[in-house]
C-alpha positions in Angstrom: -33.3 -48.4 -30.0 -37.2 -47.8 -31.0 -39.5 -49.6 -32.8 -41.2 -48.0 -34.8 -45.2 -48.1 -34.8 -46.9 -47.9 -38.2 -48.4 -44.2 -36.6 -44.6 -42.7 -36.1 -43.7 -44.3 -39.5 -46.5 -41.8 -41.0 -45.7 -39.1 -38.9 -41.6 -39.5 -40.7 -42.6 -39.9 -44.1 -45.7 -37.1 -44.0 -42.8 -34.8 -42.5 -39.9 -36.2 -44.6 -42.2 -35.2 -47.7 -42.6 -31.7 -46.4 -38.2 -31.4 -45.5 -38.5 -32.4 -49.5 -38.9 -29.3 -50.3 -40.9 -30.3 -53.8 -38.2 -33.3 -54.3 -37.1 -36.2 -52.2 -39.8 -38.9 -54.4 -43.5 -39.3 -53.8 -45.3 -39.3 -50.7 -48.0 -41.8 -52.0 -45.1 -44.3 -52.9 -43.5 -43.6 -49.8 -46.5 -44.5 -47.7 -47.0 -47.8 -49.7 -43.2 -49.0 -49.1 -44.1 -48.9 -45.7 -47.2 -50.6 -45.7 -45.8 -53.5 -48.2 -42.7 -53.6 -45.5 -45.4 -53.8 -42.2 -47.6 -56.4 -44.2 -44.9 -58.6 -44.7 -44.4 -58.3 -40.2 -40.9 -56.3 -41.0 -39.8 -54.0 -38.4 -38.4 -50.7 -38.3 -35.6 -50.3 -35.5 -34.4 -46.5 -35.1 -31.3 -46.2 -33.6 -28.5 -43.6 -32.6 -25.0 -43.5 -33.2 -24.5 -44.3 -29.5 -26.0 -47.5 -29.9 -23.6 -48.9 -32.1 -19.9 -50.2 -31.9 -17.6 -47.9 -33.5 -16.7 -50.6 -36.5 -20.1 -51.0 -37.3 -21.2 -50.4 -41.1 -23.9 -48.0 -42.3 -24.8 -47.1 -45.8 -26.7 -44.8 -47.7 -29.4 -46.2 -49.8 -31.6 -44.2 -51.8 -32.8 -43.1 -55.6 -31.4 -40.8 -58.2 -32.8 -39.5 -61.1 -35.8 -37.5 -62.7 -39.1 -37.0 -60.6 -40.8 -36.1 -63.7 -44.0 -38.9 -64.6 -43.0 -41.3 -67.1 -44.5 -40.9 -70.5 -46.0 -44.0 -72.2 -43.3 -43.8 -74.5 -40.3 -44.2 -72.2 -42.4 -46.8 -70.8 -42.9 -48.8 -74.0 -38.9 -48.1 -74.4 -38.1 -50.9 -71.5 -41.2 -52.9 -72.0 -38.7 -55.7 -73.1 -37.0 -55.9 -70.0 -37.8 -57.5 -66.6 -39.0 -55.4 -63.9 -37.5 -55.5 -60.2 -39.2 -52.3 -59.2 -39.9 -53.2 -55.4 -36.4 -55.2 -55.0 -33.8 -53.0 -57.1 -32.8 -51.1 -53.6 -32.6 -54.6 -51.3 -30.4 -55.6 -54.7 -28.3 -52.7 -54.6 -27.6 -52.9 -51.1 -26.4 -56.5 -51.2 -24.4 -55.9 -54.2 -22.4 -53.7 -52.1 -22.3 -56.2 -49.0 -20.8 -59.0 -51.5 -18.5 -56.1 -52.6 -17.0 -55.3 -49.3 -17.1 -58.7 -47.5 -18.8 -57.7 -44.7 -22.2 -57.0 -43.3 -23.9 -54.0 -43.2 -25.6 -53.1 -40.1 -27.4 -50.0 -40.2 -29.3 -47.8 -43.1 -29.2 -44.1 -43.1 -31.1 -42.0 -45.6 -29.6 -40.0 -48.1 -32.3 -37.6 -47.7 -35.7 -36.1 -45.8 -37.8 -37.1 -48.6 -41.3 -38.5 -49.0 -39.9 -41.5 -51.2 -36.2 -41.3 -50.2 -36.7 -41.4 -46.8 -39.3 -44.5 -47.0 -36.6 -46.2 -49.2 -34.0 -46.2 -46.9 -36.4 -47.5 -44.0 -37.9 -49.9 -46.1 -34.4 -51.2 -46.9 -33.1 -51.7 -43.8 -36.8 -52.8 -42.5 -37.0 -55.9 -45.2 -33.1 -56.7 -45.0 -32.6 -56.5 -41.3 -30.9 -53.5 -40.7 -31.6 -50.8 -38.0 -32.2 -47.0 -39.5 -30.1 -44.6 -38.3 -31.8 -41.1 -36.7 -29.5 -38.9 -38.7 -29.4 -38.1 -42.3 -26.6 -36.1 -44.6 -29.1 -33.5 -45.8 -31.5 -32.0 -43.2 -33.9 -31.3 -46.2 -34.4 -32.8 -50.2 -31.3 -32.0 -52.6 -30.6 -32.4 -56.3 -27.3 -33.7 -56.7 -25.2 -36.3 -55.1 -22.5 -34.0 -54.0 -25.6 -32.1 -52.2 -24.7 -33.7 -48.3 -22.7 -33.4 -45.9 -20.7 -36.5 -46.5 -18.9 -33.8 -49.4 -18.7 -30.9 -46.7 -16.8 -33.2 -43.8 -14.6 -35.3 -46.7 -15.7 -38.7 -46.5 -15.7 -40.8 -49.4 -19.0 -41.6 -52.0 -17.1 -44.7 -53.1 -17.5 -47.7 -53.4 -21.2 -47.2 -55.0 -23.4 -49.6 -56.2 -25.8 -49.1 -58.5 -28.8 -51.2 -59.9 -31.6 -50.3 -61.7 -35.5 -52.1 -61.6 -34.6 -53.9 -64.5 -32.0 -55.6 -62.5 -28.6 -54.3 -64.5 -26.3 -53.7 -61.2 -23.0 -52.8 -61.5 -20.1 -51.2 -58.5 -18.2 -47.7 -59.6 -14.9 -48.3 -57.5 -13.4 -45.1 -58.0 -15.0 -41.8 -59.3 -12.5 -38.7 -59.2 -14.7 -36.6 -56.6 -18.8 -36.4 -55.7 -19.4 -34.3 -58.7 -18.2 -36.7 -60.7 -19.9 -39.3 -59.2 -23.5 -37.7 -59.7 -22.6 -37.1 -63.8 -21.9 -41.3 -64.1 -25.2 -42.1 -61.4 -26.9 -39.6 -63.4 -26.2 -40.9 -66.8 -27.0 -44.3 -65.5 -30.2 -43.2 -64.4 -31.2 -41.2 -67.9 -30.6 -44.7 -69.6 -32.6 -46.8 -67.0 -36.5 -45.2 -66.8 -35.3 -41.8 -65.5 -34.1 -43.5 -62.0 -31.9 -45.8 -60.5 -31.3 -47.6 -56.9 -27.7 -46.3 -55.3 -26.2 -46.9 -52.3 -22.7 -45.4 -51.2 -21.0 -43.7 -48.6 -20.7 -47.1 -46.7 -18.0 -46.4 -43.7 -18.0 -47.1 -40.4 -20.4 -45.7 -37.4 -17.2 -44.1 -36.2 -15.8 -42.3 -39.3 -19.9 -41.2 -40.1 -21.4 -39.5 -36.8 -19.8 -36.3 -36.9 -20.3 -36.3 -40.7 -24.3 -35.9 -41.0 -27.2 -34.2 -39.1 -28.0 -36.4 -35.9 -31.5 -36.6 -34.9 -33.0 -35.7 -38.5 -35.4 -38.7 -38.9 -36.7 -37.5 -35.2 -37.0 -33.7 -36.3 -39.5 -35.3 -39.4 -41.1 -37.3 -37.2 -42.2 -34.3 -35.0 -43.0 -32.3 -37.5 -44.7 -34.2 -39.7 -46.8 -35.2 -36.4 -47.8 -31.3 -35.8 -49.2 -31.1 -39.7 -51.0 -34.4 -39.5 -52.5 -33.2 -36.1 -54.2 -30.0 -37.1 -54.9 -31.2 -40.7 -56.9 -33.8 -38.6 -58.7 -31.4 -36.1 -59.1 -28.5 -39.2 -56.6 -25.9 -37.7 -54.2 -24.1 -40.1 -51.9 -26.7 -40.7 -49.4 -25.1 -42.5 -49.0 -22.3 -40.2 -48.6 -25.0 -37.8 -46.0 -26.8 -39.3 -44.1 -23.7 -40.1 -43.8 -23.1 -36.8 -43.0 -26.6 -35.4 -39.9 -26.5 -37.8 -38.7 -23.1 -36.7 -39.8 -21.5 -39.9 -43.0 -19.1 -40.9 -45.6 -19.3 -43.2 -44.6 -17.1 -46.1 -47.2 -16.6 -48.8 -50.8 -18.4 -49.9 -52.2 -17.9 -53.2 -53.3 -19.9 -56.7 -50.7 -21.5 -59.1 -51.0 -19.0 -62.5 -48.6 -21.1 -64.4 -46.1 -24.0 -64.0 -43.8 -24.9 -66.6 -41.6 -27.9 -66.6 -39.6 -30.1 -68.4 -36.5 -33.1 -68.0 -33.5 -31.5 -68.3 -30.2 -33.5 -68.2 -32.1 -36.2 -65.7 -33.5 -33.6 -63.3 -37.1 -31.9 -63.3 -36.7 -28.3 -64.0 -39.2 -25.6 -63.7 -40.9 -22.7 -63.3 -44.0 -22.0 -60.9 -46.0 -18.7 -60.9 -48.1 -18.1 -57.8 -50.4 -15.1 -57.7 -51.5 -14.1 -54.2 -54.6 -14.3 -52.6 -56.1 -12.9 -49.5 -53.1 -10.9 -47.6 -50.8 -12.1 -50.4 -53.5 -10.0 -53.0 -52.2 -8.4 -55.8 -48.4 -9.8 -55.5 -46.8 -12.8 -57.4 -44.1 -15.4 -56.1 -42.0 -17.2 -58.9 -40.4 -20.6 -57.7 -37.7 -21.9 -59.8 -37.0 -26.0 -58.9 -34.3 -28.2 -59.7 -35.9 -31.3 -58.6 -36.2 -29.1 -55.1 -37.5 -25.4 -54.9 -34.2 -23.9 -55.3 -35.1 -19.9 -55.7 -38.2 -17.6 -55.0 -38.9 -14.4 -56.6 -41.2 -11.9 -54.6 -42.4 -9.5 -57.4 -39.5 -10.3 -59.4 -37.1 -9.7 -56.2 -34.9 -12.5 -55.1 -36.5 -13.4 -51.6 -35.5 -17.1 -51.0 -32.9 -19.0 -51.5 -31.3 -22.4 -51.0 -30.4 -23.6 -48.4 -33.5 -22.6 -46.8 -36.1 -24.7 -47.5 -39.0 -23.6 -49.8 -42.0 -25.7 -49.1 -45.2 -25.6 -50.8 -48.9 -27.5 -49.8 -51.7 -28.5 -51.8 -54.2 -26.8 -50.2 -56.6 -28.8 -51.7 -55.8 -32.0 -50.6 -53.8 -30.5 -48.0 -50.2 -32.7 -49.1 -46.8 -31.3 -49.8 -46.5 -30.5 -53.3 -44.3 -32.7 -55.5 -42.5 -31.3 -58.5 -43.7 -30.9 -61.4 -47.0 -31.5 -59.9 -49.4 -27.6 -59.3 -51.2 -26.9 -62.1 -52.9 -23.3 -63.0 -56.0 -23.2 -60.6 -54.3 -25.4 -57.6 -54.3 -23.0 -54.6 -51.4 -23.5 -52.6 -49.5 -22.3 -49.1 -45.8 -21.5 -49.0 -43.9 -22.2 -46.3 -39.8 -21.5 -45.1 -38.2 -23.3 -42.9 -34.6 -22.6 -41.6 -31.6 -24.4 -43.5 -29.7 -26.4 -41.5 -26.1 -24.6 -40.1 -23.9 -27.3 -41.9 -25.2 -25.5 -45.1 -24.8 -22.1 -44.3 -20.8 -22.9 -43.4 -18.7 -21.1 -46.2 -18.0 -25.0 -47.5 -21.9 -25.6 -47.3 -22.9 -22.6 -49.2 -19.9 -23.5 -51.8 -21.6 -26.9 -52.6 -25.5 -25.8 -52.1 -25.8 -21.6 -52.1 -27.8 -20.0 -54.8 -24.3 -19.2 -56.8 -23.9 -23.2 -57.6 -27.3 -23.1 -59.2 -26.2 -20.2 -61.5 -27.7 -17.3 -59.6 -25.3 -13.9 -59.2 -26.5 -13.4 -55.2 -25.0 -14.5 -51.9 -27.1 -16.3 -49.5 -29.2 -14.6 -47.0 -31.5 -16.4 -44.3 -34.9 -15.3 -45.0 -35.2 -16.2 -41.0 -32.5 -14.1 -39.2 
């Protein structure tokens, strides 16, 4: 077991929020979890499967819904109701404790995600449960059935649900995971564009082999390496290409980025026109949530599952969908997917094909 100092706690969200992929929940909120958690003298125990018994219960908290900003309007929509913001995911997680009878000892998170991430860790920070160094994703994803929980078989259900206005309820049976993500989905359309969910609750035993060990580590380092060389003005995104086994791919200025809320995900366009090296060429990035495809001068370059990540250059942050106006310059990074997704069952679940795109995966890295 570790505790975790609030520096390391940085150095996983800052990298979870690059893993994100443009999705995964904001940094900025992310960051604030974890301050709100550390002011109130909560602490953040990272553990391995090794250190637990066998019998031992871990869950998956986490959001789902839109990333998009709320509009004033959908804001005066629930203006009636009561707001639980900060407690909805401490809520959801002990509506599933009273559900099953038993305690849960351990949080994993659903994601590497700037918000996701910090969710899961504040959960099990302010409720008393260790965080697992593992996650089902190795990256950001749209859709529930997105993780290796679907790949290795083991049951979403029970899930319980609970949005910030405090309306909780338990789905006890779903017919598989993509059926699960249209009724969590749904939820979440009616409830602000996002809702608290926690599921996948088995034992230590039945989840090890089932999810990428040593994920929330992997952030940790790499999010370290950006925040180093951001700090001391070296190239950071070069640098953080390379400390995830990825390169840096393209660097230029947003031309257009067109977005709207489609079916309870952000979906969009981004048009990047090169600069310096990159001069006269143009990279297209289509996001679901995520960056899901990139278009080198209209040539299919990049695909899922490797991950597409984009910077701010000027303020030097990952970039959020739908976030990247014309006129925000921007570096492009890849990083390698991780092998459970490029297995014939991964590339079934998360390839370019499920996404509606007529080309088989090719790693951009081999």
């Amino acid at each position: 077991m570790r505790t975790l100092r609030k520096e390391e706690l940085y150095n996983i969200v800052y990298g979870a929020a690059i893993y994100g992929t443009g999705g995964g929940g904001s940094l900025t909120a992310g960051l604030a979890l974890i301050d709100d958690a550390l002011r109130q003298g909560k602490t953040f125990s990272l553990v391995d499967f090794d250190e637990l018994d066998k019998d031992d219960m871990i869950a998956t908290p986490y959001s789902c819904g839109a990333i998009s900003p709320v509009s004033n309007a959908e804001k005066e929509k629930y203006a009636r109701l009561p707001d639980f913001e900060r407690e909805h995911y401490n809520m959801a997680l002990e509506q599933m404790e009273r559900y099953i009878g038993k305690p849960i000892k351990a949080c994993i998170s659903t994601e590497l995600g700037g918000g996701n991430t910090a969710k899961a860790m504040y959960v099990a920070a302010t409720t008393g449960k260790y965080i697992m160094d593992a996650d089902p994703a190795g990256r950001s994803v749209p859709a529930l059935q997105h993780s290796t929980y679907c790949i290795y078989h083991i049951p979403m259900c029970p899930i319980s649900v609970m949005n910030q206005f405090g309306e909780g309820a338990i789905f006890t049976h779903v017919f598989d995971d993509a059926r699960a993500e249209e009724l969590v989905r749904a939820l979440a359309m009616v409830s602000q564009n996002h809702i608290a969910v926690v599921d996948h609750v088995n034992t230590a035993a039945a989840l090890r082999d089932a999810v990428i060990r040593g994920a929330i580590s992997q952030a940790e380092r790499v999010g370290g390496v950006y925040r180093s060389a951001k700090a001391e003005g070296r190239d950071y995104a070069e640098e953080t290409a390379q400390a995830g086994g990825g390169r840096l791919v393209f660097r230029g200025v947003v031309q257009s980025n067109e977005w709207g809320t489609e079916g309870g995900y952000t979906v969009g366009n981004r048009i990047i026109c090169g600069t310096g090296p990159y001069a006269g060429r143009s990279l297209r990035i289509w996001y679901q949530n995520e960056n899901i495809v990139a278009w080198l001068d209209d040539k299919i370059w990049i695909t899922v599952p490797d991950l597409i990540c984009l910077f701010d250059d000027n303020d030097q942050l990952p970039l959020l969908n739908p976030y990247g106006d014309a006129g925000t310059p921007v570096s492009v990074i890849c990083l390698p997917a991780p092998s459970a997704w490029t297995s014939d069952r991964g590339l079934e679940l998360f390839g370019p094909r499920f996404f509606g795109f007529d080309v088989d995966y090719q790693p951009f890295l081999s």
